[in-house]
Backbone as a chain_set.jsonl record, in Angstrom:
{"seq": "XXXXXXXXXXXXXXXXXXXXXXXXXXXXXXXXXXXXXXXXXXXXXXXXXXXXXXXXXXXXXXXXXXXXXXXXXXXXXXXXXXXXXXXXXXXXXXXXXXXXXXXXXXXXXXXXXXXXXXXXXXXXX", "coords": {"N": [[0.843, -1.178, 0.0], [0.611, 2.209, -0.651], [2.352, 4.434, 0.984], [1.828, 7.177, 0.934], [-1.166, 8.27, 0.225], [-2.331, 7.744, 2.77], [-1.304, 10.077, 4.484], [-1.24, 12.125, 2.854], [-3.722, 12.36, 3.255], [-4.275, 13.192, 5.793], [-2.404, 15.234, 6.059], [-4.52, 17.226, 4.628], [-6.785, 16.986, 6.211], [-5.997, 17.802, 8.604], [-5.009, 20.534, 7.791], [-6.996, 21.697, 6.568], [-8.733, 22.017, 3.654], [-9.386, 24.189, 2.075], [-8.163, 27.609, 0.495], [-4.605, 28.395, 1.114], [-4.432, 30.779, 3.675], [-1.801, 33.827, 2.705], [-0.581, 35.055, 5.3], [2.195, 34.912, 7.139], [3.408, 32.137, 9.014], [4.545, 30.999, 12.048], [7.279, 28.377, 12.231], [7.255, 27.026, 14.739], [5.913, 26.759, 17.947], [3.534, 26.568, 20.203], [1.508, 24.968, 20.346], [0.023, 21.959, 18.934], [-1.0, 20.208, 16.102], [-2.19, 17.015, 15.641], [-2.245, 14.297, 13.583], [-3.923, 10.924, 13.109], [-3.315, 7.814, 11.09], [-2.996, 5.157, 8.923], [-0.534, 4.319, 8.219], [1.017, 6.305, 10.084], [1.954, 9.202, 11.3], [0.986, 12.428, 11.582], [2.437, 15.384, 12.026], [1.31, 18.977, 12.69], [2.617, 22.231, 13.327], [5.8, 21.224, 13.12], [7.673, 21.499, 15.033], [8.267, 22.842, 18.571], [8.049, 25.405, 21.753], [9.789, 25.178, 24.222], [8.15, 23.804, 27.981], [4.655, 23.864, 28.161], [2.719, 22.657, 26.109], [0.14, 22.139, 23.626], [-1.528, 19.27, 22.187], [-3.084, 18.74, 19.603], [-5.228, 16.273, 18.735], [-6.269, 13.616, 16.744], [-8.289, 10.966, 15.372], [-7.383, 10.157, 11.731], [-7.731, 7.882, 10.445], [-8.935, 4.75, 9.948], [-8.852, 2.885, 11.313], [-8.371, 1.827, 14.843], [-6.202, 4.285, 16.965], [-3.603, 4.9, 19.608], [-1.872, 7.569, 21.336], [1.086, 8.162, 22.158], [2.88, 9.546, 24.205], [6.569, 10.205, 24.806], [9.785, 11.768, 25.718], [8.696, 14.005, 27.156], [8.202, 16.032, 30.28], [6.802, 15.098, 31.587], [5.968, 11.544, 31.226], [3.058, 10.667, 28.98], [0.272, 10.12, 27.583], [-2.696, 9.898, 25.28], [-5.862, 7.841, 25.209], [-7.187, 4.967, 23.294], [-8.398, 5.669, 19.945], [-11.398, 5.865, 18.431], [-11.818, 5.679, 15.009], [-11.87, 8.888, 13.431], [-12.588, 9.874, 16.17], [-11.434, 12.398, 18.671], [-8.909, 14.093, 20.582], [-7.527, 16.049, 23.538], [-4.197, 16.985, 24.981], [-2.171, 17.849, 26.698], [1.136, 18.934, 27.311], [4.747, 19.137, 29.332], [7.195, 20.296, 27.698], [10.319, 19.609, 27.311], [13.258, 22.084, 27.334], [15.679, 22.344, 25.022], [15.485, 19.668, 24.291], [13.648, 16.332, 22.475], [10.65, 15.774, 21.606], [8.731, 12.065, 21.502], [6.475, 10.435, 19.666], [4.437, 8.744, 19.566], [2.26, 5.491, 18.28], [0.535, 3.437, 20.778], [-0.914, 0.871, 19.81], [-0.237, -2.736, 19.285], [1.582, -3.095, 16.859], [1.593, -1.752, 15.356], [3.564, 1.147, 16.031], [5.767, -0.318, 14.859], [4.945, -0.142, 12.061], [5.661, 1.996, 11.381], [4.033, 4.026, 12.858], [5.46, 6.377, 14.272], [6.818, 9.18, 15.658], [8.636, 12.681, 15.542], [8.989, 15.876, 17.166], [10.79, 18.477, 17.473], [11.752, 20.308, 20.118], [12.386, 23.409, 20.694], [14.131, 26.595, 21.558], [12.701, 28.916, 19.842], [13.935, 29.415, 17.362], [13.745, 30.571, 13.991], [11.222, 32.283, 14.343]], "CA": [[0.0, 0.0, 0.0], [1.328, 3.479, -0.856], [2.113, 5.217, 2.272], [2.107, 8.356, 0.737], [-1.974, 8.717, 0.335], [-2.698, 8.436, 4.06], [-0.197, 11.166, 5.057], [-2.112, 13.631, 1.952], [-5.196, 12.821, 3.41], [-4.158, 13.27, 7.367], [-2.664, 16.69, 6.195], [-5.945, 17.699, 4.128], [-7.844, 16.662, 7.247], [-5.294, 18.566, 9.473], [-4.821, 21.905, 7.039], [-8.544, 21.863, 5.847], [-8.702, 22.315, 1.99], [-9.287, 26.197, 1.529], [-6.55, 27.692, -0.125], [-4.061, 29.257, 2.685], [-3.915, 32.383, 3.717], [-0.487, 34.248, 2.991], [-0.122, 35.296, 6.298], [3.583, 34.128, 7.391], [2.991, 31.547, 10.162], [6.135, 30.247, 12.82], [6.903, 26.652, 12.269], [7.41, 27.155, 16.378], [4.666, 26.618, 18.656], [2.885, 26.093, 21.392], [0.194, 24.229, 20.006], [0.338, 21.585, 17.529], [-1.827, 19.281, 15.256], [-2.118, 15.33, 15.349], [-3.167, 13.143, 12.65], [-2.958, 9.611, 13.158], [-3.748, 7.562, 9.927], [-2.399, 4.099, 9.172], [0.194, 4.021, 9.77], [1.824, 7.325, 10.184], [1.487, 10.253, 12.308], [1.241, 13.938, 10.917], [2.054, 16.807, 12.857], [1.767, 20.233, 12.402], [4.193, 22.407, 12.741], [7.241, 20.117, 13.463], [8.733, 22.176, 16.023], [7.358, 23.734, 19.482], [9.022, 26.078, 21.797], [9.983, 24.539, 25.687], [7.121, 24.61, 28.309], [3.304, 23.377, 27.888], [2.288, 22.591, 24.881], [-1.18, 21.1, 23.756], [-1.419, 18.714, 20.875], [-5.237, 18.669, 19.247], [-5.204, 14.813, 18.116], [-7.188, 13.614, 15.451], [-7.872, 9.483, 14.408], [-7.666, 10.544, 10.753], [-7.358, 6.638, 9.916], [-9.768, 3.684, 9.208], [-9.165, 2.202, 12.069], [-8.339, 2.909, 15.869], [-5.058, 4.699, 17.325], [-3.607, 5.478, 20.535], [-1.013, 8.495, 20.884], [2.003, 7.957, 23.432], [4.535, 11.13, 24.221], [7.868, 9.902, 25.428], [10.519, 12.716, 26.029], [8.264, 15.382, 27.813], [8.873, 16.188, 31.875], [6.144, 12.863, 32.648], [5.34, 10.88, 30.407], [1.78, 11.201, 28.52], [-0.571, 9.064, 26.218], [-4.461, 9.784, 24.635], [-6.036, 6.583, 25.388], [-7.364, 4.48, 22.091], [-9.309, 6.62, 19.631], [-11.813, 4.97, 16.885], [-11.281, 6.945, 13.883], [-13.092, 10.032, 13.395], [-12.491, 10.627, 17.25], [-10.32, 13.367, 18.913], [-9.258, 14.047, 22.183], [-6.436, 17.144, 23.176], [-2.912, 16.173, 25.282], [-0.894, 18.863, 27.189], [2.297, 18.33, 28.066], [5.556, 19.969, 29.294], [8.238, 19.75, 26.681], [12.404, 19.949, 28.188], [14.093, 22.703, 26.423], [16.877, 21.497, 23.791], [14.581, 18.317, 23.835], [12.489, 16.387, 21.406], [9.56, 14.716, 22.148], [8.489, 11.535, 20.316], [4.771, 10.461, 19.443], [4.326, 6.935, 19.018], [1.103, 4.758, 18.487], [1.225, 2.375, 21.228], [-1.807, 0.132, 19.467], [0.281, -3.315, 18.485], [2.725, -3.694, 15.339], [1.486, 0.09, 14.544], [4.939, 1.551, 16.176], [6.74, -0.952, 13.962], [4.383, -0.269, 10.94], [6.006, 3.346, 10.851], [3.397, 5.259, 13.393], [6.354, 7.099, 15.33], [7.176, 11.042, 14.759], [9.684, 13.092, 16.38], [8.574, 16.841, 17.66], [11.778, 19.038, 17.998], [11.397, 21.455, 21.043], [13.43, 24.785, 20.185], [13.91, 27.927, 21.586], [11.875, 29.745, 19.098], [14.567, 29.666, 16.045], [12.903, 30.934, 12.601], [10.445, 32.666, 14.312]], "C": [[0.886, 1.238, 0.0], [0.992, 4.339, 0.268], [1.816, 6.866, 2.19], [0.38, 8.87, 0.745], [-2.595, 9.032, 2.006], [-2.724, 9.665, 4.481], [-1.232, 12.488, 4.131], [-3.342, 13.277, 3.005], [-5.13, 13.437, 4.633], [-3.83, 14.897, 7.084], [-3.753, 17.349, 5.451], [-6.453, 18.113, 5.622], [-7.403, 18.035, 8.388], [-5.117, 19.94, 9.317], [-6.309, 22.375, 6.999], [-8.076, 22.053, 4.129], [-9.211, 23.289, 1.766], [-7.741, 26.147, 1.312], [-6.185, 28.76, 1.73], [-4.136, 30.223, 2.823], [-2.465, 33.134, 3.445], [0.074, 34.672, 3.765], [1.525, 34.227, 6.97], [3.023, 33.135, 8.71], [3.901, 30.739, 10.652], [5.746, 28.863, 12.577], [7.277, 26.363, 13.375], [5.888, 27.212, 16.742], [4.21, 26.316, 19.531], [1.48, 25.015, 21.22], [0.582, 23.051, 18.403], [-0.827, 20.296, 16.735], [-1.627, 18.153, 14.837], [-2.374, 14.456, 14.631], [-2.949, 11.546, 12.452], [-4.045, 9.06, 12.08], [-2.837, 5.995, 9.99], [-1.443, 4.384, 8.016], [1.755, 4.701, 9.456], [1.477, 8.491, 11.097], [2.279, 11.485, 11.964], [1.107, 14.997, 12.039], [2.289, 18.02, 12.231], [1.753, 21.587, 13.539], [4.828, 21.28, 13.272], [7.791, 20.457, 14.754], [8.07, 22.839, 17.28], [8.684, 24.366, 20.443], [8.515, 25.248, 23.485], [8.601, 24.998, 26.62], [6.163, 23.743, 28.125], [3.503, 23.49, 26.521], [0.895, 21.423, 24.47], [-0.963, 20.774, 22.496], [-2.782, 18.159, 21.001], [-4.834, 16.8, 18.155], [-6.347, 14.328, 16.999], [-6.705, 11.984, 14.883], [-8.48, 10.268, 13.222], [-8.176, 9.04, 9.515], [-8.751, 5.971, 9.941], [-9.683, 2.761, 10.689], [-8.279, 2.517, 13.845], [-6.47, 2.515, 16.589], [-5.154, 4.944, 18.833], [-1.976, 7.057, 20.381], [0.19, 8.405, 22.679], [3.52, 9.089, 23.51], [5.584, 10.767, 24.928], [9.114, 11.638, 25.133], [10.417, 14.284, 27.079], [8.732, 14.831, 29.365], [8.325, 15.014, 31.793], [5.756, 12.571, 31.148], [3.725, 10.832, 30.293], [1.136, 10.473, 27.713], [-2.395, 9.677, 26.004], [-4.732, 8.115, 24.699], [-6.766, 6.061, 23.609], [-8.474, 5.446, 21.463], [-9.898, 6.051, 18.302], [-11.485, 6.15, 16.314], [-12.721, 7.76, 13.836], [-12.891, 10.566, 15.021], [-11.562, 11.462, 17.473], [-10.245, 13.545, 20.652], [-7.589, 15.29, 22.409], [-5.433, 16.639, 24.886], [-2.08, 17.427, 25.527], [0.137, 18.203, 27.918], [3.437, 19.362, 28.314], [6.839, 19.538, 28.922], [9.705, 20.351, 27.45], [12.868, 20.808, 27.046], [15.252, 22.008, 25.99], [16.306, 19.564, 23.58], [13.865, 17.824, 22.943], [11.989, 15.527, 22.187], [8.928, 13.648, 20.728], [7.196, 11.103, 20.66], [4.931, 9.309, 18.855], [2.843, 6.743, 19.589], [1.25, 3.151, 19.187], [0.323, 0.353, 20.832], [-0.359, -1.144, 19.126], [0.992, -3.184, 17.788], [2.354, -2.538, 15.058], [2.521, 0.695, 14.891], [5.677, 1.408, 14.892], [6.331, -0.46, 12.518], [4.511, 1.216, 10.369], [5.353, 4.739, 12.022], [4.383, 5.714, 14.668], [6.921, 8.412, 15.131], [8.057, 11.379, 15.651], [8.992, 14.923, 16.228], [10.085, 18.095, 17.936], [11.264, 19.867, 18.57], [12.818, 22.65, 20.787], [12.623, 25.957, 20.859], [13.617, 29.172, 20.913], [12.662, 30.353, 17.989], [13.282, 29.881, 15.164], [11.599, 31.708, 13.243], [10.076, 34.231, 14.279]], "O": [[1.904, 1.218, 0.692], [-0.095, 4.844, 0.55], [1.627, 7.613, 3.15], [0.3, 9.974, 1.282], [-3.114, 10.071, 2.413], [-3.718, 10.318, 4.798], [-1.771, 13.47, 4.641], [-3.846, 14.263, 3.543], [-5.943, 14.353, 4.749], [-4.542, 15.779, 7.563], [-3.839, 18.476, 5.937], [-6.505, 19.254, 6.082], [-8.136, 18.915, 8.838], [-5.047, 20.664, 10.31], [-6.637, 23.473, 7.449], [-6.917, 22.214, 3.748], [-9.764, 23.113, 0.68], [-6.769, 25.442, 1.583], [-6.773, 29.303, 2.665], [-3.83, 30.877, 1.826], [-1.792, 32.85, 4.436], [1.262, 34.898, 3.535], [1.61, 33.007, 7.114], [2.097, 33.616, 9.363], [4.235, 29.765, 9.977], [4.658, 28.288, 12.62], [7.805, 25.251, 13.37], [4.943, 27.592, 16.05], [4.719, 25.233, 19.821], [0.734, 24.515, 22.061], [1.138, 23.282, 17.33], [-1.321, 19.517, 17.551], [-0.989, 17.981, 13.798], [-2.909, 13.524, 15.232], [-2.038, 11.028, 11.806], [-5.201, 9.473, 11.992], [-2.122, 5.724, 10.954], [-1.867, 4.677, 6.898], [2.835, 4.3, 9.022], [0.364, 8.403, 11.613], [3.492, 11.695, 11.973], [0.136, 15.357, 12.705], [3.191, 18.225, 11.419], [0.904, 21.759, 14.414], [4.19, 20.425, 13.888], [8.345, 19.616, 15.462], [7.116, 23.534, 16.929], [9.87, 24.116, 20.227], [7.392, 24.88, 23.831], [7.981, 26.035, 26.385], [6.597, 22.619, 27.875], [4.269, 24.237, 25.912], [0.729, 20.276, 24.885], [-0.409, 21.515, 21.685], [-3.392, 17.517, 21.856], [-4.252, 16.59, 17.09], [-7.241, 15.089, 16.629], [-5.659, 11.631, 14.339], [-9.548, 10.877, 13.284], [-8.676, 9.058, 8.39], [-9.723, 6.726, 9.956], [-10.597, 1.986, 10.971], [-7.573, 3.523, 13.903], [-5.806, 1.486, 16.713], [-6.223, 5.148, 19.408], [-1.325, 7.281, 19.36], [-0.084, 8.577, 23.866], [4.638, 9.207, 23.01], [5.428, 11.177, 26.079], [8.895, 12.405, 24.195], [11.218, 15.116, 27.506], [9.316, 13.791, 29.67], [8.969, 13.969, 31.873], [5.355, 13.295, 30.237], [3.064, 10.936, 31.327], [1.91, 10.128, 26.821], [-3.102, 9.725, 27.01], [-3.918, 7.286, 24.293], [-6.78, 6.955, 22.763], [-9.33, 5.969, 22.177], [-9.221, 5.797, 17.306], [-11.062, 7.213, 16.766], [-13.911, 7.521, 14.043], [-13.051, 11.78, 15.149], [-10.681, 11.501, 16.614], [-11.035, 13.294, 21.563], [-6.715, 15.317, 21.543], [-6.014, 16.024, 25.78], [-1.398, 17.949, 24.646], [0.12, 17.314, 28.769], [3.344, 20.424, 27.698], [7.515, 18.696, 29.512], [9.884, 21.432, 28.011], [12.887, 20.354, 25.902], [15.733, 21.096, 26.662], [16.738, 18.636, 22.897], [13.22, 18.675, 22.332], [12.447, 14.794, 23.064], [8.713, 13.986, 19.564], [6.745, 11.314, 21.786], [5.49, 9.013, 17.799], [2.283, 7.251, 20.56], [1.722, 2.129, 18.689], [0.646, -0.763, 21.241], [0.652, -0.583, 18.706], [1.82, -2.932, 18.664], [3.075, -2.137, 14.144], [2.912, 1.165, 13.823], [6.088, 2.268, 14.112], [7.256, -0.336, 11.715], [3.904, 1.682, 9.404], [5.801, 5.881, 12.128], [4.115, 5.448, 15.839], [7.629, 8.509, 14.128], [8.365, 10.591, 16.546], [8.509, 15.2, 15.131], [10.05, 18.472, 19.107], [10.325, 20.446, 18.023], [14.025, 22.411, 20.761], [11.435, 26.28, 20.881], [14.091, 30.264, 21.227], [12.386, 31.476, 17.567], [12.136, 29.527, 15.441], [10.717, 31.738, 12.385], [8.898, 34.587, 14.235]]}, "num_chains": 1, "name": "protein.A"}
């Protein structure tokens, strides 16, 4: 299966499909956008800045995800989510840290659903 349609559809789902605005917008953040899809996991932006940070989750997939944050101060997870559900995930990210986002459902880790989050002190912004 071509991993590459999920991922379009998760960011569709995640962007919306209006055209963008040209407004410049930091790829830093305090807030960021989840899409779990089989079997990958889209965030947007990439990057957040040290501190709280809430991540808006989103099963974008066919069938059901969980979302597990390893690197923040405590450790953090969204419990299983059929698709179509959502559920939102604050956490406090370690400066010069990344935080990673793994689906802890079964063979879904292995099957690619694992992302990486770099936490930055608000470069490019």
């Amino acid at each position: 299966m071509n991993r590459a349609v999920p991922a379009v559809a998760a960011l569709a789902l995640l962007t919306g499909c209006a055209p963008a605005p040209r407004a410049v917008v930091s790829p830093v953040a305090d807030q960021a956008r989840v899409g779990l899809t089989e079997w990958q996991i889209a965030v947007a932006p990439p990057a957040a800045l040290p501190g709280q940070i809430t991540l808006n989750v989103t099963n974008a997939g066919s069938t059901a995800h969980d979302l597990r944050v390893d690197g923040a101060i405590e450790p953090a997870s969204v419990p299983v989510l059929e698709p179509g559900q959502t559920a939102t995930l604050t956490v406090q990210a370690k400066p010069g840290g990344d935080l990673r986002l793994w689906c802890g459902v079964p063979g879904h880790r292995q099957a690619g659903m694992d992302a990486m989050v770099q936490v930055t002190e608000g470069a490019g912004t």
